[in-house]
mmCIF file as gemmi writes it, N, C-alpha and C atoms, coordinates in Angstrom:
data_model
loop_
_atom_site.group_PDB
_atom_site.id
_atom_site.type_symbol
_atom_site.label_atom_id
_atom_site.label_alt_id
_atom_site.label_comp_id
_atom_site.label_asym_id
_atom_site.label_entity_id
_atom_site.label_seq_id
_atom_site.pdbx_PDB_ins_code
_atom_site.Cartn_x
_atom_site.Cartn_y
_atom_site.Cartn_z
_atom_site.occupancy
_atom_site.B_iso_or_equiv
_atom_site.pdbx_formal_charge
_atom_site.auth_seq_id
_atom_site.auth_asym_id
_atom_site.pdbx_PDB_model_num
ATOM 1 N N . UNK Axp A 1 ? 2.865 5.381 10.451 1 0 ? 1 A 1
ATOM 2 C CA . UNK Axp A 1 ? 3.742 5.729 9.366 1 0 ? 1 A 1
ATOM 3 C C . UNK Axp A 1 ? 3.955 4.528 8.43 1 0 ? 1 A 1
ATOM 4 N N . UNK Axp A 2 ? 3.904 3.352 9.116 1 0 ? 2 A 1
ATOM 5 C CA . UNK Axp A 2 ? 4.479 2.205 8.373 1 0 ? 2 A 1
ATOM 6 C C . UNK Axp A 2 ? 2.706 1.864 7.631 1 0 ? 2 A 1
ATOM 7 N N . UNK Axp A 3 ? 2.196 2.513 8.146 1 0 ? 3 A 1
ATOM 8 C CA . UNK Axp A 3 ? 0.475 1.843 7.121 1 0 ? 3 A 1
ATOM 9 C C . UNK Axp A 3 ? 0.789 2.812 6.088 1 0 ? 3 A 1
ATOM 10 N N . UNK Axp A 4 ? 0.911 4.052 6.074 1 0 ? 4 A 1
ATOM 11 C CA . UNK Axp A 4 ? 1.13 4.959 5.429 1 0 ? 4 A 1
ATOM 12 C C . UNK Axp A 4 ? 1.892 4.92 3.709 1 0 ? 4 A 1
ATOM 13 N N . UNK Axp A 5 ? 3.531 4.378 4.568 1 0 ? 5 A 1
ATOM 14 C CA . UNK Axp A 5 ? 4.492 3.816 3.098 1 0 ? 5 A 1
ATOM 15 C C . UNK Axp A 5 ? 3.986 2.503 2.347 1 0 ? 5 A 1
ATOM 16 N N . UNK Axp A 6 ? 2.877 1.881 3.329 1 0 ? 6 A 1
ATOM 17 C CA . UNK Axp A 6 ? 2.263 0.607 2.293 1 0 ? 6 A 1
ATOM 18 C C . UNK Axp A 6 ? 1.152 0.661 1.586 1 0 ? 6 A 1
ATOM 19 N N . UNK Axp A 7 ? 0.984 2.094 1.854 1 0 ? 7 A 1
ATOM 20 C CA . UNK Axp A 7 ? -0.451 2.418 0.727 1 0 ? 7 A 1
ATOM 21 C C . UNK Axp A 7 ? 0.569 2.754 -0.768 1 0 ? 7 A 1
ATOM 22 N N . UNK Axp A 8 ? 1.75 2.899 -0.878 1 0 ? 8 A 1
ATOM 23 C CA . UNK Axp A 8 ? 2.429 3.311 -1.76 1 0 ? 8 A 1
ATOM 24 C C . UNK Axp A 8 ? 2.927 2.503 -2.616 1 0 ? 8 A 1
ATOM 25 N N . UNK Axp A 9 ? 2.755 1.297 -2.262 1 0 ? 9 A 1
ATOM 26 C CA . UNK Axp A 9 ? 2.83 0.043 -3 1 0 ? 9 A 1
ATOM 27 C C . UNK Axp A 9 ? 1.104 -0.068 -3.706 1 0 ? 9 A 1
ATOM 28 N N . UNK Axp A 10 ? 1.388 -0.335 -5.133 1 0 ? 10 A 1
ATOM 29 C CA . UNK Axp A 10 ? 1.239 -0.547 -6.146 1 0 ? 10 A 1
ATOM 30 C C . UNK Axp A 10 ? 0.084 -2.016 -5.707 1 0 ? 10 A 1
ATOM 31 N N . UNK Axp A 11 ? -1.157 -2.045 -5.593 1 0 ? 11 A 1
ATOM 32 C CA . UNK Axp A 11 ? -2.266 -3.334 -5.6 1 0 ? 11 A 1
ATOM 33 C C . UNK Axp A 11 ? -2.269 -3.209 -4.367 1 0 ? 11 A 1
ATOM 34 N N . UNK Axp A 12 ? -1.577 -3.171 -3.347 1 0 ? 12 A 1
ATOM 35 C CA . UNK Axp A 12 ? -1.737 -3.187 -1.883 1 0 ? 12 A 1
ATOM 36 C C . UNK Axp A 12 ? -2.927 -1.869 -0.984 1 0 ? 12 A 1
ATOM 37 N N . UNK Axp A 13 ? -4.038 -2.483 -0.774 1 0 ? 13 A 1
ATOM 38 C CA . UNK Axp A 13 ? -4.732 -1.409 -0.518 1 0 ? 13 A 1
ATOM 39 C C . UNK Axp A 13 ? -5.282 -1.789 1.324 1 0 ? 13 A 1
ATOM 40 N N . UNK Axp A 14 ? -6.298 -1.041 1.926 1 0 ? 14 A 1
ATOM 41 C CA . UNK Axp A 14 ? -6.477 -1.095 3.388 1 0 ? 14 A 1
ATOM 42 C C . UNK Axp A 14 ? -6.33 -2.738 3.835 1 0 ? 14 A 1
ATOM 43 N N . UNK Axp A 15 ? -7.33 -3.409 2.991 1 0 ? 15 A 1
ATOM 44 C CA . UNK Axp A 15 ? -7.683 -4.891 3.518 1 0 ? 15 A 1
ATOM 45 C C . UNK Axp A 15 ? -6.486 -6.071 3.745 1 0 ? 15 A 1
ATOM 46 N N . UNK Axp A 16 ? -5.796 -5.363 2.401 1 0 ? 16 A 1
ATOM 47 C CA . UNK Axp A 16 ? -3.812 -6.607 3.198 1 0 ? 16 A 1
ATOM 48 C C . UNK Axp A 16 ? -3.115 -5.489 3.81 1 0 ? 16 A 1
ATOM 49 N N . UNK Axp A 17 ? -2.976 -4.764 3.888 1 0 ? 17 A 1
ATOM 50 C CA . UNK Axp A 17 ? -2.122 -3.617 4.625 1 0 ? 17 A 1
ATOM 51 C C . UNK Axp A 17 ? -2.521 -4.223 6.27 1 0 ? 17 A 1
ATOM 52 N N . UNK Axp A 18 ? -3.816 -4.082 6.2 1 0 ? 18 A 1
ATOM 53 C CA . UNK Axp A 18 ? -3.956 -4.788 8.01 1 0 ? 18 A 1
ATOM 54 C C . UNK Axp A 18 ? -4.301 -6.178 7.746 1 0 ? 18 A 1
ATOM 55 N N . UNK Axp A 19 ? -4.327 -6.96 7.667 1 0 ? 19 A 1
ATOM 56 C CA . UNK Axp A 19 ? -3.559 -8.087 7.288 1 0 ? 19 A 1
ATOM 57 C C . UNK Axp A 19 ? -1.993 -8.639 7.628 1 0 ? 19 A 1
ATOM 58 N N . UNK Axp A 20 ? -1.352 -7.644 6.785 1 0 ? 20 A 1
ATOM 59 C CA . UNK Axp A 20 ? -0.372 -7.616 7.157 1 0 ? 20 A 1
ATOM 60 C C . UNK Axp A 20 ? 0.261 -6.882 8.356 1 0 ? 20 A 1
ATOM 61 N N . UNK Axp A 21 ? -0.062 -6.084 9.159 1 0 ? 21 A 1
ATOM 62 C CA . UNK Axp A 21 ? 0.363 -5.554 10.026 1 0 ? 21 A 1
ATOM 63 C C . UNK Axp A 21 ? -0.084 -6.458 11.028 1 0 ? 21 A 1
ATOM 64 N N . UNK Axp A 22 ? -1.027 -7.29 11.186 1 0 ? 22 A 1
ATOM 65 C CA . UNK Axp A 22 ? -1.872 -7.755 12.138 1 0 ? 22 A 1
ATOM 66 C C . UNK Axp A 22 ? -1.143 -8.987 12.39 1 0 ? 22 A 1
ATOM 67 N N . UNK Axp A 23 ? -0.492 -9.816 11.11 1 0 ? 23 A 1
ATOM 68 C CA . UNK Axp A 23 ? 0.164 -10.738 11.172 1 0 ? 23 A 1
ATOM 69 C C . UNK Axp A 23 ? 1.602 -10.977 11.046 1 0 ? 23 A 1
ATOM 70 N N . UNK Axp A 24 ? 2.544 -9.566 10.91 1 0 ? 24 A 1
ATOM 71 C CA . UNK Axp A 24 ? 3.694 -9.622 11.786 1 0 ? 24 A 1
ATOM 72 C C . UNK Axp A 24 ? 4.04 -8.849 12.949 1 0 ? 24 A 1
ATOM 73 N N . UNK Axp A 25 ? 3.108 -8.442 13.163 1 0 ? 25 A 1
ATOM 74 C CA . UNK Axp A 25 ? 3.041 -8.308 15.206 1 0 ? 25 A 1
ATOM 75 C C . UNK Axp A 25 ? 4.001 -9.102 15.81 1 0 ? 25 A 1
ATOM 76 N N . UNK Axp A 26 ? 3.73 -10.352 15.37 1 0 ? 26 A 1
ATOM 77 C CA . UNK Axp A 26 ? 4.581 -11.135 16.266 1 0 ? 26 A 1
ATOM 78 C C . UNK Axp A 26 ? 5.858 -10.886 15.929 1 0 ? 26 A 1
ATOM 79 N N . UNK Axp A 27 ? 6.654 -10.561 14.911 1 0 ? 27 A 1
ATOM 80 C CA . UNK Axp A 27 ? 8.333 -10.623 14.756 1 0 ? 27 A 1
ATOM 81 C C . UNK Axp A 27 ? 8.576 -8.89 14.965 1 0 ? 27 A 1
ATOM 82 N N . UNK Axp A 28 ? 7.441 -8.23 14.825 1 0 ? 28 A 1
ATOM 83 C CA . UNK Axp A 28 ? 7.613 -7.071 15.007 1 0 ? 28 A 1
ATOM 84 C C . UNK Axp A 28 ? 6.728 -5.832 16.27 1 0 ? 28 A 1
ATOM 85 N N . UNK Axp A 29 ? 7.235 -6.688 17.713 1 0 ? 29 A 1
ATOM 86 C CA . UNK Axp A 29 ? 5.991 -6.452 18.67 1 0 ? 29 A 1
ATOM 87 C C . UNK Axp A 29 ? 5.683 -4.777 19.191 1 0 ? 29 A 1
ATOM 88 N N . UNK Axp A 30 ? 6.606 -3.789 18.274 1 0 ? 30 A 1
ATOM 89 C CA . UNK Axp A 30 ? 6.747 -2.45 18.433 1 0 ? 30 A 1
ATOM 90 C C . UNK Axp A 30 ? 4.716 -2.401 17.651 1 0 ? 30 A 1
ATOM 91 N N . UNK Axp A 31 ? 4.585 -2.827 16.592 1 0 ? 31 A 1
ATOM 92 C CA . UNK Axp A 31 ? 3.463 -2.908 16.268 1 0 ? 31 A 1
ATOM 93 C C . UNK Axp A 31 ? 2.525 -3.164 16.826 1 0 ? 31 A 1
ATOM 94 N N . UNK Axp A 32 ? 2.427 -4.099 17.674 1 0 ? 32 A 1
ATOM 95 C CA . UNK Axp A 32 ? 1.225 -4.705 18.813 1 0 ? 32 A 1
ATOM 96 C C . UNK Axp A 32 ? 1.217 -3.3 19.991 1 0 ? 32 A 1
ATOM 97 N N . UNK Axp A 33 ? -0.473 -3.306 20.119 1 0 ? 33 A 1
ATOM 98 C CA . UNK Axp A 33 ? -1.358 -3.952 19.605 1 0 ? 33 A 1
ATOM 99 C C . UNK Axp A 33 ? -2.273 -3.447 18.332 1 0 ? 33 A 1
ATOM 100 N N . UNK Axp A 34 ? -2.323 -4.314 17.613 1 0 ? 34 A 1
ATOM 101 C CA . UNK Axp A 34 ? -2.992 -3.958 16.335 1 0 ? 34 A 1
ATOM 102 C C . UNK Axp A 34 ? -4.046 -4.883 15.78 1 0 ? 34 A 1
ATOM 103 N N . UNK Axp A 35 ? -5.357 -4.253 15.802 1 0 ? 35 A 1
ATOM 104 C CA . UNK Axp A 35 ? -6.126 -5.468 15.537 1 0 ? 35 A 1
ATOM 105 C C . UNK Axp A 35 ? -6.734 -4.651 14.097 1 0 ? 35 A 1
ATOM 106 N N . UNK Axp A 36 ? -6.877 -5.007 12.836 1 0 ? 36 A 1
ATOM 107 C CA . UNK Axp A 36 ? -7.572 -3.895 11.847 1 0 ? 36 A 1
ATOM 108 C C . UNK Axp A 36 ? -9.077 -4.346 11.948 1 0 ? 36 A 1
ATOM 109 N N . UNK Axp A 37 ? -9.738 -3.19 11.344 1 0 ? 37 A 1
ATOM 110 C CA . UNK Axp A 37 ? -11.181 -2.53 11.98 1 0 ? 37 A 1
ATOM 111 C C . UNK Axp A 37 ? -12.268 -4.138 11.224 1 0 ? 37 A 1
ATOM 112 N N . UNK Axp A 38 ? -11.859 -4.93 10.284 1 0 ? 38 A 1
ATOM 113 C CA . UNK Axp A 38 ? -12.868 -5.658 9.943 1 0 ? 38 A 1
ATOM 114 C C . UNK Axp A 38 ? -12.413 -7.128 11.004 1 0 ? 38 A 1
ATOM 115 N N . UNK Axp A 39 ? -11.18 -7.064 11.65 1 0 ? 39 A 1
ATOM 116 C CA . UNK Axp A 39 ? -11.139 -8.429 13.015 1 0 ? 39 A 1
ATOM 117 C C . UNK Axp A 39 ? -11.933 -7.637 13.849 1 0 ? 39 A 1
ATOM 118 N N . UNK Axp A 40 ? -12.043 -6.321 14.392 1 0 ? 40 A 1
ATOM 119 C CA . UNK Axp A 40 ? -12.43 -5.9 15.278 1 0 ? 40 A 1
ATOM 120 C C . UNK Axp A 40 ? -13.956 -5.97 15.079 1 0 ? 40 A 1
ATOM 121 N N . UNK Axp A 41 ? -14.593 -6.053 14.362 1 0 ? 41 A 1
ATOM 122 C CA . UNK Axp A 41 ? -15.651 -6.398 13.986 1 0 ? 41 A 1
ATOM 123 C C . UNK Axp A 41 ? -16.379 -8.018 13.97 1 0 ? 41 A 1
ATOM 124 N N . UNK Axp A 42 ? -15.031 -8.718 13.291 1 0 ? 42 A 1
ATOM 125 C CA . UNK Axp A 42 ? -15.792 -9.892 13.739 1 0 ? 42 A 1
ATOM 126 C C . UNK Axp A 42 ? -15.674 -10.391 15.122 1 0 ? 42 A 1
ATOM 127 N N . UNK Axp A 43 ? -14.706 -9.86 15.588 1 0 ? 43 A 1
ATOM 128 C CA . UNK Axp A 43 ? -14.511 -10.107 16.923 1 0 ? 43 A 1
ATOM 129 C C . UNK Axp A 43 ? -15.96 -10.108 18.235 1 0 ? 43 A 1
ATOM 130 N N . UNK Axp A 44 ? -16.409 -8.818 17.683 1 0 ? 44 A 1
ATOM 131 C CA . UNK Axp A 44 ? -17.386 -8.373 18.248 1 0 ? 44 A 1
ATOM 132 C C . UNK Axp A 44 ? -18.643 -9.083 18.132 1 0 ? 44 A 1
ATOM 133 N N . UNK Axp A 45 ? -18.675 -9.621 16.527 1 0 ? 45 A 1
ATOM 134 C CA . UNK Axp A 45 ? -19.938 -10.549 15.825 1 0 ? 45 A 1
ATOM 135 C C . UNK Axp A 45 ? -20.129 -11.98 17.207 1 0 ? 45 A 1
ATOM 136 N N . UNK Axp A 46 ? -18.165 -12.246 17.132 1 0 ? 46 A 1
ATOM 137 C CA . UNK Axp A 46 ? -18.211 -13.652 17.985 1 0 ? 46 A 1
ATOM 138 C C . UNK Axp A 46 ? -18.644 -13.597 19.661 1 0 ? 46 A 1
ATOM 139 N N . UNK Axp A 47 ? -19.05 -12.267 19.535 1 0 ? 47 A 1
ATOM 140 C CA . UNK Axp A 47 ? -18.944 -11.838 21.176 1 0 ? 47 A 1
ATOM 141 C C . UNK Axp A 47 ? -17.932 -11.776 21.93 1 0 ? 47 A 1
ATOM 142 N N . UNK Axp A 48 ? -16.502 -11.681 21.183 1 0 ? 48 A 1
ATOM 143 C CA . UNK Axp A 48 ? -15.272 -10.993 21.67 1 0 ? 48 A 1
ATOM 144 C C . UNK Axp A 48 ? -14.983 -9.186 22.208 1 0 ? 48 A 1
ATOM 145 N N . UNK Axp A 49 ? -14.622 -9.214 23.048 1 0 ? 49 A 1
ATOM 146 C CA . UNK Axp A 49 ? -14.261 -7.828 23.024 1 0 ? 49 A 1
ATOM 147 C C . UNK Axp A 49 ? -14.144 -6.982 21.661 1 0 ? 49 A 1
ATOM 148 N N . UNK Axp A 50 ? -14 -5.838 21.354 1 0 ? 50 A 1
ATOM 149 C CA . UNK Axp A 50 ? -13.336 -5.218 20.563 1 0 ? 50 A 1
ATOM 150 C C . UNK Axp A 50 ? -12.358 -3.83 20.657 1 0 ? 50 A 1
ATOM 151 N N . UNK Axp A 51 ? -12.236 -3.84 21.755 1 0 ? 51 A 1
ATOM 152 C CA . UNK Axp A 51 ? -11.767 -2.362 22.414 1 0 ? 51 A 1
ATOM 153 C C . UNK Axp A 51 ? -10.44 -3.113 22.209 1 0 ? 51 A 1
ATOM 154 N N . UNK Axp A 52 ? -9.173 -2.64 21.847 1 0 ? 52 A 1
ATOM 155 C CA . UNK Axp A 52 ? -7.818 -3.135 21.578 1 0 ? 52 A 1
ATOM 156 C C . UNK Axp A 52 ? -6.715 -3.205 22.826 1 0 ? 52 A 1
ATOM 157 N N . UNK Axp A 53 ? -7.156 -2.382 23.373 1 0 ? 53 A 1
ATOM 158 C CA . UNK Axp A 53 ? -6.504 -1.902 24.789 1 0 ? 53 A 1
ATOM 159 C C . UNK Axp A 53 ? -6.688 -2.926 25.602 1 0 ? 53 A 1
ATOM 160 N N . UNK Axp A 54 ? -8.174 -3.233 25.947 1 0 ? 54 A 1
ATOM 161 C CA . UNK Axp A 54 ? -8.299 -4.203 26.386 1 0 ? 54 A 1
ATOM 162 C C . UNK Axp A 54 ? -8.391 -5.875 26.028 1 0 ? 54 A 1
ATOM 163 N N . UNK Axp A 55 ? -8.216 -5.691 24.586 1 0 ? 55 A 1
ATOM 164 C CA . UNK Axp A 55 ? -7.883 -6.953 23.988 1 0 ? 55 A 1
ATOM 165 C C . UNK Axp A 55 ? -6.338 -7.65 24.434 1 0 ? 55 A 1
ATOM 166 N N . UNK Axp A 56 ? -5.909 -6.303 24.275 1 0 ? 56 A 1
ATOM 167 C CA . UNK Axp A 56 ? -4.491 -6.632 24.34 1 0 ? 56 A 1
ATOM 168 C C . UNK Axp A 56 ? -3.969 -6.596 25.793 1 0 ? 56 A 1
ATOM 169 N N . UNK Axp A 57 ? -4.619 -6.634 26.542 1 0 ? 57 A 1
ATOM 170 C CA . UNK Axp A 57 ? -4.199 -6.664 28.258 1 0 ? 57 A 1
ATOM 171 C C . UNK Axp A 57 ? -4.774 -8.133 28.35 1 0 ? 57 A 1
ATOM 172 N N . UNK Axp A 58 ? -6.302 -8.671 27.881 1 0 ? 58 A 1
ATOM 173 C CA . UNK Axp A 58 ? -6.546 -9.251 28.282 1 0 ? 58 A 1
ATOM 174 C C . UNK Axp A 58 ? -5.602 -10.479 27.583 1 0 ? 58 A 1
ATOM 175 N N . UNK Axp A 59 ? -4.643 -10.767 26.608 1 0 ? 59 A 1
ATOM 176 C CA . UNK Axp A 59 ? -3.588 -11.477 26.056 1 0 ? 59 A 1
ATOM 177 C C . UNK Axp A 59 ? -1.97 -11.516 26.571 1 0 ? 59 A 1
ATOM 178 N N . UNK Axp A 60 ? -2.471 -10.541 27.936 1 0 ? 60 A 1
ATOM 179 C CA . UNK Axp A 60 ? -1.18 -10.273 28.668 1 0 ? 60 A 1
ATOM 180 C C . UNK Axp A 60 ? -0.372 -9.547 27.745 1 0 ? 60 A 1
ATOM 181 N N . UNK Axp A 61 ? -0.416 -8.18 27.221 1 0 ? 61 A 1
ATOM 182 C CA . UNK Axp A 61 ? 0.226 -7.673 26.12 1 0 ? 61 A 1
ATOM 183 C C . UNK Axp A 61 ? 1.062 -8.61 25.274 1 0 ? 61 A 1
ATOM 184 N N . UNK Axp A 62 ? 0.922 -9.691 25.133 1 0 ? 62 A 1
ATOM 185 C CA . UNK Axp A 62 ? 1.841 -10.321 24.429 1 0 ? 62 A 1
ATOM 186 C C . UNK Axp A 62 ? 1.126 -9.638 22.646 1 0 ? 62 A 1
ATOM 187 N N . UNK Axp A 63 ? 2.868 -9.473 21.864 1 0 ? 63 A 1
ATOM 188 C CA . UNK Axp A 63 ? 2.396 -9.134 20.521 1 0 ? 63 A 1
ATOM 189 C C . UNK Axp A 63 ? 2.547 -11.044 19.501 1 0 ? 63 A 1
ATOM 190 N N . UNK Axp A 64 ? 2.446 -12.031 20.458 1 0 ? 64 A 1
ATOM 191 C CA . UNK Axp A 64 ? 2.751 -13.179 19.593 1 0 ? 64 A 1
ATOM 192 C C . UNK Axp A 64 ? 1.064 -13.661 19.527 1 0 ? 64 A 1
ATOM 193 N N . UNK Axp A 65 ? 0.419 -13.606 21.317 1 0 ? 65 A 1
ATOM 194 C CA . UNK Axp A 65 ? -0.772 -13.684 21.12 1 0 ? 65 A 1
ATOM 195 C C . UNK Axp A 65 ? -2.094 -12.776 20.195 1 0 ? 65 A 1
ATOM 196 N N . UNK Axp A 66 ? -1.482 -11.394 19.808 1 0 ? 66 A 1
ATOM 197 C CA . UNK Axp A 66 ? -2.378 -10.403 19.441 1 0 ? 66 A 1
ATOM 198 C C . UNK Axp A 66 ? -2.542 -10.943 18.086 1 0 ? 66 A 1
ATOM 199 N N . UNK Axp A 67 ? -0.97 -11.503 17.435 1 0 ? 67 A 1
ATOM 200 C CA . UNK Axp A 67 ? -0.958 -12.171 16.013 1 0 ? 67 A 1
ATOM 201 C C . UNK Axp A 67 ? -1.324 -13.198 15.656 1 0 ? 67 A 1
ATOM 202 N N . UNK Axp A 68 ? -1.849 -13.879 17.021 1 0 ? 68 A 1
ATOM 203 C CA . UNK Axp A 68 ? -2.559 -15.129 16.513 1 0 ? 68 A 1
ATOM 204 C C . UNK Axp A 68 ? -3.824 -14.622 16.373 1 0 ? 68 A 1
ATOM 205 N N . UNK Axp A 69 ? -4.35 -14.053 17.383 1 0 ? 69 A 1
ATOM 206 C CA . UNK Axp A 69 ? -5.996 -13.487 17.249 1 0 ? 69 A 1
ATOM 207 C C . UNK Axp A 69 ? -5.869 -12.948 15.857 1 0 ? 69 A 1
ATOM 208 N N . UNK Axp A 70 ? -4.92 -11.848 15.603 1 0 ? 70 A 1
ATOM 209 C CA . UNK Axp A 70 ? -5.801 -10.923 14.256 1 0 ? 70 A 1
ATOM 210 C C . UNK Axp A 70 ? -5.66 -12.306 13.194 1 0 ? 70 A 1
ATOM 211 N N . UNK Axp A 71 ? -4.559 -13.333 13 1 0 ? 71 A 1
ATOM 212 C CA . UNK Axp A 71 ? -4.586 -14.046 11.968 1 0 ? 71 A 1
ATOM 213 C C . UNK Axp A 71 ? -6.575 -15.261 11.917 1 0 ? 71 A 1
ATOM 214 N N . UNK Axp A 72 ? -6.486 -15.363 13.381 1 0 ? 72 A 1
ATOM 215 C CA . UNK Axp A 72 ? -7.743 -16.319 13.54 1 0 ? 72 A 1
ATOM 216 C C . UNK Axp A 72 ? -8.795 -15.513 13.073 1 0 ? 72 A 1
ATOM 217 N N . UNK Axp A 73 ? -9.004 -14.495 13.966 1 0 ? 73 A 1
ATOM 218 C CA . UNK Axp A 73 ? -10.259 -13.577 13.273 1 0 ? 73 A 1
ATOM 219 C C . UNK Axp A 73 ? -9.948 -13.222 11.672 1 0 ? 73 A 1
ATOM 220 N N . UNK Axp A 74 ? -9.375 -13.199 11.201 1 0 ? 74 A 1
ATOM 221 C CA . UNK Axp A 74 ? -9.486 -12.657 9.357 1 0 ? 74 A 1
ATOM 222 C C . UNK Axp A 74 ? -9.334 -14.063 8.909 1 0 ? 74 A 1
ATOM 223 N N . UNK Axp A 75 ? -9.239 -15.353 9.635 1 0 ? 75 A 1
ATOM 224 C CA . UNK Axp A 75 ? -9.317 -16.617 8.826 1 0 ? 75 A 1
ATOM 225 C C . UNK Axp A 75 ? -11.091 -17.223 8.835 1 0 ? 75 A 1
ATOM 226 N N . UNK Axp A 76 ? -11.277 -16.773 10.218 1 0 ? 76 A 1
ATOM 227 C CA . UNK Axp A 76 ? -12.947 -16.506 10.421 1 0 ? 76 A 1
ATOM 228 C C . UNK Axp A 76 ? -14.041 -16.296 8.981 1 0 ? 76 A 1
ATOM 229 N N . UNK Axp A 77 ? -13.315 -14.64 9.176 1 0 ? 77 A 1
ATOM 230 C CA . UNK Axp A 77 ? -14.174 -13.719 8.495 1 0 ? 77 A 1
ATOM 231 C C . UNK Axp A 77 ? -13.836 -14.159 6.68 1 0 ? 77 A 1
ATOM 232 N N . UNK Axp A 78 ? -12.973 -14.389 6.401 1 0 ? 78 A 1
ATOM 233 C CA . UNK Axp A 78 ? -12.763 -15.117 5.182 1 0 ? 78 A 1
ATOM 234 C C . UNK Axp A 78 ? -13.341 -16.435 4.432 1 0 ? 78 A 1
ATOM 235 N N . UNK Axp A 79 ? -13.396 -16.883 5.662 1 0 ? 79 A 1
ATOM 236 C CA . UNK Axp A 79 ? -14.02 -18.49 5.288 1 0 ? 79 A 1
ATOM 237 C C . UNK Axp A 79 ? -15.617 -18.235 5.573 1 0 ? 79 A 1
ATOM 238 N N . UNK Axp A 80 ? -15.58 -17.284 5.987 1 0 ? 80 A 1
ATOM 239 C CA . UNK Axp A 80 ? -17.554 -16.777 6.133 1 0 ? 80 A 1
ATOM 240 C C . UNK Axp A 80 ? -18.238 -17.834 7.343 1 0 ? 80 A 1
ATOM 241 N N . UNK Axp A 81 ? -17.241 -18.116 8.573 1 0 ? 81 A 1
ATOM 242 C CA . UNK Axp A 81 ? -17.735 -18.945 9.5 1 0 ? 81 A 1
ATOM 243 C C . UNK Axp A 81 ? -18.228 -18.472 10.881 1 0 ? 81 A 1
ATOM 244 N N . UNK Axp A 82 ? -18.132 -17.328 10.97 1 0 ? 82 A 1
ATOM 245 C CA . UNK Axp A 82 ? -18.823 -16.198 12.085 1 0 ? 82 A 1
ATOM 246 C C . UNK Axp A 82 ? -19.921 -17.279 12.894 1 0 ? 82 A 1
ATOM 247 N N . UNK Axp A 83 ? -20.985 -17.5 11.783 1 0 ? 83 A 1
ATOM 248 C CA . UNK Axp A 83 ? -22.224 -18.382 12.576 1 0 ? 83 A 1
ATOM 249 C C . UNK Axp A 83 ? -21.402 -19.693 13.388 1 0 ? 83 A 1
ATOM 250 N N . UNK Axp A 84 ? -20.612 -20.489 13.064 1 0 ? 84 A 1
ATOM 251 C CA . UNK Axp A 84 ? -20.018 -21.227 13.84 1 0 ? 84 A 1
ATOM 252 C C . UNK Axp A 84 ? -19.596 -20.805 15.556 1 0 ? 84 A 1
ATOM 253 N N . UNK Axp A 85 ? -19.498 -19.61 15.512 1 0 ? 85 A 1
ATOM 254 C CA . UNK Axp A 85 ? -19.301 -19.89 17.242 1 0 ? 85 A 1
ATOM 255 C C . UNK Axp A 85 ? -20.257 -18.879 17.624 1 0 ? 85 A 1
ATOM 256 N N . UNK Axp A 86 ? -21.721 -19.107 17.312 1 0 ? 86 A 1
ATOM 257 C CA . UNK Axp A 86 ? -22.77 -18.544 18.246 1 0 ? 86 A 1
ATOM 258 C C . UNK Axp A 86 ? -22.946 -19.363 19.31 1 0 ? 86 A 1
């Protein structure tokens, strides 16, 4: 519901919407686990899991750790450094 009312904002489209959901997980751990579909991807590139369920067990459900991953993976995939951890 809450991805939903932020498509309703005006410039805000899929790519900061999870962004943003991904990176207040942590103050808001009703949200966790939430990884959006282009971390889950690079995740996978790095040879990380990508299944969320088990992402998020394997972080001990914590929603502080899930928000560091989604922030690391979209700082990854931004800076175009994927090849760095083959």
């Amino acid at each position: 519901m809450l991805s939903a009312r932020l498509q309703e904002v005006k410039g805000l489209g899929p790519t900061g919407i999870g962004i943003f959901l991904g990176s207040i997980q942590n103050f808001f751990p009703n949200i966790a686990p939430f990884l959006d579909v282009r971390s889950r991807k690079t995740a996978k590139t790095l040879g990380l899991c990508d299944e969320l369920d088990e992402v998020f067990l394997a972080l001990n459900q914590s929603a502080s750790a899930m928000a560091k991953l989604e922030v690391a993976l979209t700082t990854v995939r931004l800076e175009k450094r994927e090849n760095e951890f083959s």
